[in-house]
C-alpha positions in Angstrom: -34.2 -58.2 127.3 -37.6 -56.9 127.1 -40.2 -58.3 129.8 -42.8 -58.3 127.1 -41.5 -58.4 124.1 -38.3 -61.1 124.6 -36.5 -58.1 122.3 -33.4 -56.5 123.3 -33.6 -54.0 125.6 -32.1 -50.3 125.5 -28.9 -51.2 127.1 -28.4 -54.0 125.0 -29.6 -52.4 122.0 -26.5 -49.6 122.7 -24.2 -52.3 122.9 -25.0 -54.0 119.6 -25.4 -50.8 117.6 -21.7 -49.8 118.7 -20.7 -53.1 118.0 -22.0 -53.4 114.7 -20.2 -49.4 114.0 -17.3 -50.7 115.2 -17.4 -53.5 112.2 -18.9 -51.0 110.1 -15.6 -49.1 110.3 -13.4 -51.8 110.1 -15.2 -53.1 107.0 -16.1 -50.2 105.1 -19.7 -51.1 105.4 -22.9 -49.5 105.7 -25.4 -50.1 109.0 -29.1 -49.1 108.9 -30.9 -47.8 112.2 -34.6 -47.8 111.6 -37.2 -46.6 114.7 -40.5 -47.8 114.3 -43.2 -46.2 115.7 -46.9 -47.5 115.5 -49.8 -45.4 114.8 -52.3 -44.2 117.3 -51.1 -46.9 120.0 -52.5 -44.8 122.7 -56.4 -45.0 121.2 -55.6 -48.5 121.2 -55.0 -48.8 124.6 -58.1 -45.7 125.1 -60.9 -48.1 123.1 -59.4 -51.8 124.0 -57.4 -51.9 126.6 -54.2 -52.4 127.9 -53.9 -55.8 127.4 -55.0 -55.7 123.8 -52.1 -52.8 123.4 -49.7 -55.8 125.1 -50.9 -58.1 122.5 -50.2 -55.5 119.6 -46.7 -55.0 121.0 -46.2 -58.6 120.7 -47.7 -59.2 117.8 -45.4 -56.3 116.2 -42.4 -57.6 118.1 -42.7 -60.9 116.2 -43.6 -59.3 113.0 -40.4 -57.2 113.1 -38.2 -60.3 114.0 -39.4 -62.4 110.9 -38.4 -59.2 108.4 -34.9 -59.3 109.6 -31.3 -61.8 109.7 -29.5 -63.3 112.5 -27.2 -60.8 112.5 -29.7 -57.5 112.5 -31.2 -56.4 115.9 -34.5 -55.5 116.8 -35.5 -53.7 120.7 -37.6 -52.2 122.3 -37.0 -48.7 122.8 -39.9 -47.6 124.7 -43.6 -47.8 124.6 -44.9 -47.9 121.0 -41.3 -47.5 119.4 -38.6 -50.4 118.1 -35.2 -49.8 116.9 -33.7 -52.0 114.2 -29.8 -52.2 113.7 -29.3 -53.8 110.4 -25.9 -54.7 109.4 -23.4 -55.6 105.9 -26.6 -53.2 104.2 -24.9 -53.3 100.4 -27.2 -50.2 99.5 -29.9 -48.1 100.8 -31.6 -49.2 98.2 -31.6 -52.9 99.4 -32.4 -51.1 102.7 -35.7 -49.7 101.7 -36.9 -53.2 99.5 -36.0 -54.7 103.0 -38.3 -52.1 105.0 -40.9 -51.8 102.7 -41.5 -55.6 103.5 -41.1 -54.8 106.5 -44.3 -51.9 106.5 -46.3 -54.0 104.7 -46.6 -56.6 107.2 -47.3 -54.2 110.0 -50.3 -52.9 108.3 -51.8 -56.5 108.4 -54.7 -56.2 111.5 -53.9 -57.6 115.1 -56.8 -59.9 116.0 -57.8 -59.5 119.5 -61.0 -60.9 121.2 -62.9 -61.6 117.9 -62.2 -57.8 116.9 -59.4 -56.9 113.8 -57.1 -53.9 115.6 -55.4 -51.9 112.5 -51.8 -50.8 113.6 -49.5 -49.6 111.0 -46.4 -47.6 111.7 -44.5 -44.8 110.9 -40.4 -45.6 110.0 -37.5 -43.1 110.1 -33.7 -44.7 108.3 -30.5 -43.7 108.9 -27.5 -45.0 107.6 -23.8 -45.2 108.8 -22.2 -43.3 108.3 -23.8 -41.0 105.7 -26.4 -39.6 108.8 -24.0 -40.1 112.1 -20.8 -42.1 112.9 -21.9 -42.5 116.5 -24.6 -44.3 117.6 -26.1 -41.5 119.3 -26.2 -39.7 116.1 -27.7 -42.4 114.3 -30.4 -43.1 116.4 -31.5 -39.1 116.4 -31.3 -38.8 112.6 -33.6 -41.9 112.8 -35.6 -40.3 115.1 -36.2 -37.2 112.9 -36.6 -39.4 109.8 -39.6 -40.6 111.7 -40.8 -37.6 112.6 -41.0 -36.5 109.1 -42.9 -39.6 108.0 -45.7 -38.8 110.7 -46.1 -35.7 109.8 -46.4 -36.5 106.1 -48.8 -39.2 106.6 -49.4 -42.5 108.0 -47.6 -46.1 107.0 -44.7 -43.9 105.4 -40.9 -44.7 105.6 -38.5 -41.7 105.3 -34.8 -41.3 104.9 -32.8 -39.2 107.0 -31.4 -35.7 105.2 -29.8 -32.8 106.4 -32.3 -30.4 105.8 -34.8 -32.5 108.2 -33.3 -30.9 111.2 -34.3 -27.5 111.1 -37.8 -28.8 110.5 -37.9 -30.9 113.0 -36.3 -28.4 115.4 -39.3 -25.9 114.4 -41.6 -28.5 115.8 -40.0 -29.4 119.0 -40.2 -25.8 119.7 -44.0 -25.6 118.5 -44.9 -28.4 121.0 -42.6 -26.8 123.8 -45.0 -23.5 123.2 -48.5 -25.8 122.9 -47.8 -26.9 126.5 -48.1 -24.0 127.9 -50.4 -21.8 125.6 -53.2 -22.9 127.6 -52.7 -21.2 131.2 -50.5 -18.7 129.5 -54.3 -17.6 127.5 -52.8 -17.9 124.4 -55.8 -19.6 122.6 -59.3 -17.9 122.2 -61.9 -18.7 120.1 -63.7 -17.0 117.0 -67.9 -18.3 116.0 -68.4 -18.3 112.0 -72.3 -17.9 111.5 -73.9 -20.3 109.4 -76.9 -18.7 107.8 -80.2 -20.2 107.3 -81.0 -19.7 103.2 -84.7 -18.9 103.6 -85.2 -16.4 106.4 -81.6 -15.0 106.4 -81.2 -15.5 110.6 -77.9 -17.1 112.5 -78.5 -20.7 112.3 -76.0 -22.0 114.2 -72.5 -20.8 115.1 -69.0 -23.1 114.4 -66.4 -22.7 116.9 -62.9 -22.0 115.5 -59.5 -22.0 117.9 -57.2 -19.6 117.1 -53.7 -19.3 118.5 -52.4 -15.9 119.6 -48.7 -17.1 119.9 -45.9 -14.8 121.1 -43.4 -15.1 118.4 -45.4 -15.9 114.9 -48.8 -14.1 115.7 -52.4 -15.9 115.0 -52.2 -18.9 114.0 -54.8 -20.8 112.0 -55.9 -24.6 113.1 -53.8 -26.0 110.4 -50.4 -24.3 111.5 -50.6 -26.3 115.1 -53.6 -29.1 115.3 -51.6 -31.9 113.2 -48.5 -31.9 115.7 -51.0 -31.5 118.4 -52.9 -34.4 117.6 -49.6 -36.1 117.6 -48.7 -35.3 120.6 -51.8 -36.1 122.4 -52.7 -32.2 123.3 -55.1 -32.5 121.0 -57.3 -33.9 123.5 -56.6 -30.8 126.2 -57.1 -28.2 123.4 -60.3 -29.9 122.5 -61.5 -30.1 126.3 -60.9 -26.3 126.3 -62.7 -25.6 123.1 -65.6 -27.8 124.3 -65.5 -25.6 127.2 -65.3 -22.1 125.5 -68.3 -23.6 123.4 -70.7 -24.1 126.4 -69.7 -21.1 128.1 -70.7 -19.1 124.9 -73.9 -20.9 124.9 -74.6 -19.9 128.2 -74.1 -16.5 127.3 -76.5 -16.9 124.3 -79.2 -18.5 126.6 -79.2 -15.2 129.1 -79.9 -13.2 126.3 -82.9 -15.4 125.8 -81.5 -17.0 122.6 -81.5 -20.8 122.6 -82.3 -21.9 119.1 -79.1 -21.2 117.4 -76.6 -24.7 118.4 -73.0 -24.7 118.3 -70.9 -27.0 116.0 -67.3 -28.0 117.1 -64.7 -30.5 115.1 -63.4 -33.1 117.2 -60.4 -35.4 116.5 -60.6 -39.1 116.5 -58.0 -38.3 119.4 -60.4 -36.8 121.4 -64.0 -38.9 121.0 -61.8 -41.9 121.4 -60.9 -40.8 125.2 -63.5 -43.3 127.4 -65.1 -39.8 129.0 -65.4 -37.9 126.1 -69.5 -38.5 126.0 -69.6 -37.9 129.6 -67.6 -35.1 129.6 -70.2 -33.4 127.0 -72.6 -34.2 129.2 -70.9 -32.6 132.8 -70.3 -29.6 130.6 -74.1 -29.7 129.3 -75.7 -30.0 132.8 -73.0 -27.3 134.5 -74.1 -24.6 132.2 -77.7 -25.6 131.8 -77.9 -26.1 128.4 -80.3 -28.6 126.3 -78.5 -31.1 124.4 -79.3 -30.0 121.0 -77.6 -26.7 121.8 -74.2 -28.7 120.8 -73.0 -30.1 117.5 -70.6 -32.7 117.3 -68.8 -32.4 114.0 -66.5 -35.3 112.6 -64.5 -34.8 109.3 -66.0 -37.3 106.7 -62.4 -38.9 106.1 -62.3 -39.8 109.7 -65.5 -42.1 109.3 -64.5 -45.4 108.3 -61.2 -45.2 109.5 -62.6 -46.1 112.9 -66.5 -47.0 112.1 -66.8 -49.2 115.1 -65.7 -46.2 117.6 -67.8 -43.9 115.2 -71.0 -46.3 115.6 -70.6 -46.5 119.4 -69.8 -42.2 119.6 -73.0 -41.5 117.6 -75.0 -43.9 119.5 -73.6 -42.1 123.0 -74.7 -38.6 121.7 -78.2 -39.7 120.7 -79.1 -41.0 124.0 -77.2 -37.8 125.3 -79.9 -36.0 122.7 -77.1 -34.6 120.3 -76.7 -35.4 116.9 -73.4 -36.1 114.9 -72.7 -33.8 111.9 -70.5 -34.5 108.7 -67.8 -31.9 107.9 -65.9 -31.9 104.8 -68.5 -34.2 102.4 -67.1 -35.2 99.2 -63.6 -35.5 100.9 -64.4 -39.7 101.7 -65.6 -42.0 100.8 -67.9 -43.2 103.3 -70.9 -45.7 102.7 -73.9 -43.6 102.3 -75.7 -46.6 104.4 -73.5 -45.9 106.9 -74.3 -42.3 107.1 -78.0 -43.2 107.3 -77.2 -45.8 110.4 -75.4 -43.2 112.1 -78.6 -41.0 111.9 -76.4 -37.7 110.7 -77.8 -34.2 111.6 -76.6 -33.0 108.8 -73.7 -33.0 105.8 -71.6 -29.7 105.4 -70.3 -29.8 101.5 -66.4 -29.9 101.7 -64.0 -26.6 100.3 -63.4 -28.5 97.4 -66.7 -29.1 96.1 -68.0 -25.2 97.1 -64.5 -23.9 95.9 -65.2 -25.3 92.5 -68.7 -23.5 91.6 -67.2 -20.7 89.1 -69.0 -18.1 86.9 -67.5 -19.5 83.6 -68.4 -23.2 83.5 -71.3 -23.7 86.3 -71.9 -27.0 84.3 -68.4 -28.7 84.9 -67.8 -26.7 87.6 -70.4 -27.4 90.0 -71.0 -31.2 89.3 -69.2 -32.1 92.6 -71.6 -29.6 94.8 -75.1 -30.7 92.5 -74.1 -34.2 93.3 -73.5 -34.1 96.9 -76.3 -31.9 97.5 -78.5 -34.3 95.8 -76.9 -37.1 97.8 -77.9 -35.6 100.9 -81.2 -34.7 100.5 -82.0 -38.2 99.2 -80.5 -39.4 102.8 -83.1 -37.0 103.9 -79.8 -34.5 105.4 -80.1 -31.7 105.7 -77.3 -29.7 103.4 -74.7 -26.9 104.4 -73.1 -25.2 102.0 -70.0 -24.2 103.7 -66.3 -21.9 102.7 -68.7 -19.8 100.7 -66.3 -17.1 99.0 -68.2 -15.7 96.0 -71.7 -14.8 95.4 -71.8 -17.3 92.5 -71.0 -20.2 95.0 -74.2 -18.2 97.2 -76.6 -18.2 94.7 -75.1 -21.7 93.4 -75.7 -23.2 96.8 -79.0 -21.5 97.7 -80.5 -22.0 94.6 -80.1 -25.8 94.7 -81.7 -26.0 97.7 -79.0 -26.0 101.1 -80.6 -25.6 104.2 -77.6 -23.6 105.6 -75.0 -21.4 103.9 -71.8 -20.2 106.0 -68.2 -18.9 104.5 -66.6 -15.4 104.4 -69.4 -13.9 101.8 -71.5 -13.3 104.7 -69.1 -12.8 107.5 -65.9 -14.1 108.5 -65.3 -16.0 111.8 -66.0 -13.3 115.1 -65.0 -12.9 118.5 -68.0 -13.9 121.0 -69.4 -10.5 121.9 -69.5 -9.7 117.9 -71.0 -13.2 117.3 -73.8 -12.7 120.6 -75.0 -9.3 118.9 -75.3 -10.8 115.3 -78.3 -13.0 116.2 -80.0 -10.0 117.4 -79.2 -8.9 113.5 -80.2 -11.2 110.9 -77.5 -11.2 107.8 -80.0 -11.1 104.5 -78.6 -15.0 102.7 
């Protein structure tokens, strides 16, 4: 058995699972392998600790145990991830009722030291012997189930098909080229200007990554960052970026600019690493730069999903002497109190809301922007209209009073040595 869990190990997890096929056969019946595997375990062991990650396993381990008969299975496979073998299943319809119980109750919070932990998990099902008549089989079409209901979003359960596998074969290989693209100099980095709407100067710079990979060409952020963040390269790729960034604003400073700050996007992955804020700050003091000269941008949906880590990040960068900005605005819904507390830099209007200003109905249309713009400068934030496409969403934008206005009307993202002689050129807003 498992040393922390009291669960059946791997071995004896093998030998039940051919067991109960074995039956299966004999009987005409239907078994259920299900592999469970909890959300963002690693940042719980990053922000609490390893023993609170213990507790969680235990907690989970007990919660799986009570969802199941005396005649299913639950182990411990490795890590983060259980296996269940449930047996005599009459339908997979009585399989999901059974799991979706079963998801429920791992959603509940994991109390730990007077602090509520939120867990959750992704599941992947297969059935005997509709996905694998061999144990082996079953528990890699469960495997690939799960995969699938990570990458389509958190808390899900997913059913094993047959089309999975080509899917998930394409993302095996994406993560077999994202370990390398690194020292192979696959990545580089593009700066999108964000204009300032009264004088018409470079603002500030936001730093994109871009993939140059071998087989499929550029590839945008949202081709590779989700399965990054997945698997934990997120936080290399975002160390690299960070590093591009200050080495760009070193370049800026020796051409005597330093009042035009670059913004990167970081992951909940990556601020939630213990030497995230220090690592700003060795990368800060290497290069000479002044704090401001960086933006830390956080995606407003990420805000309240982990407000306690979000308090204690924006906290860190004010005594650092950075400030924390809001991408995507409109896309949460985050208390506006809590954006005060925070102390936000600023508030960059999301696609949605600047995608929406059209020519024929500026009244419906552009409620969404009016409103969040208003929002803002009542929290005394300074607005960015950003994804500008059209000069209505320009004049929209300006016109209503954003401090900043950025998007491909005025120029789309640039290599550095493009980006370093823009801000000798101001773009007219």
């Amino acid at each position: 058995h498992d040393a922390l869990t009291g669960l059946a190990n791997r071995n004896l997890l093998w030998d039940r699972l051919e067991h109960a096929l074995h039956l299966a056969q004999r009987q005409k019946s239907l078994v259920a392998v299900v592999l469970v595997d909890l959300n963002n375990f690693k940042a719980i062991n990053d922000t609490h600790g390893h023993e609170a990650g213990d507790v969680v396993l235990k907690v989970v381990a007990k919660r799986l145990l009570a969802s199941v008969r005396d005649s299913d299975t639950v182990a411990r496979m490795s890590g983060d991830e259980f296996v269940m073998v449930l047996v005599n299943q009459p339908s997979p319809r009585f399989t999901l009722r059974m799991i979706e119980r079963l998801r429920q109750s791992l959603t509940q919070p994991v109390s730990f030291m007077h602090k509520e932990i939120e867990v959750g998990a992704s599941l992947g099902v297969a059935v005997y012997p509709h996905d694998g008549d061999s144990a082996a089989d079953l528990v890699r079409s469960a495997d690939v189930a799960m995969y699938h209901a990570k990458a389509t979003g958190r808390n899900e359960i997913h059913f094993f098909s047959s089309d999975m596998k080509s899917t998930t074969d394409a993302r095996q290989k994406l993560d077999a080229g994202m370990a390398h693209a690194i020292e192979r100099g696959e990545l580089f980095m593009l700066y999108q200007p964000c204009i300032d709407a009264r004088s018409g100067t470079v603002k500030s710079f936001e730093a994109l990554l871009r993939w140059r990979h071998p087989e499929h060409g550029v590839l945008l952020p949202g081709a590779f960052l989700s399965e990054a963040e997945e698997s934990g390269r997120i936080v290399q790729f975002g160390a690299w970026v960070l590093d591009q960034a200050c080495l760009f604003l070193r370049e800026l400073k020796e051409l005597g600019v330093t009042c035009v700050p670059v913004s990167v996007n970081v992951s909940a992955r990556e601020y939630m690493q213990q030497d995230f804020v220090a690592g700003i700050a060795t990368r800060l003091a290497l290069h000479g730069l002044a704090p401001d000269s960086l933006q830390i941008e956080l995606r407003e949906e990420t805000l309240m999903r982990n407000p306690g880590q979000v308090r204690d990040l924006a906290g860190q960068l004010r005594q650092l002497g950075l400030t924390l900005s809001v991408d995507e605005f409109g896309q949460g819904m985050t208390d506006l109190g809590f954006l005060r507390e925070l102390a936000v830099g600023q508030l960059k209007l999301s696609k949605e809301a600047v995608h929406a200003i059209a020519d024929d109905e500026p009244r419906d249309s552009s409620i969404m922007a009016r409103t969040l713009i208003d929002i803002g400068h009542n929290l005394r934030m300074p607005v960015i209209g950003d994804a500008i496409e059209t000069r209505s969403q320009m004049e929209f934008l300006k016109g209503h009073g954003c401090e900043g206005l950025q998007g491909t009307w005025f120029s789309e993202p640039m290599p550095p040595d493009a980006a370093r002689e823009l801000v000798r050129n101001p773009l007219p807003a």
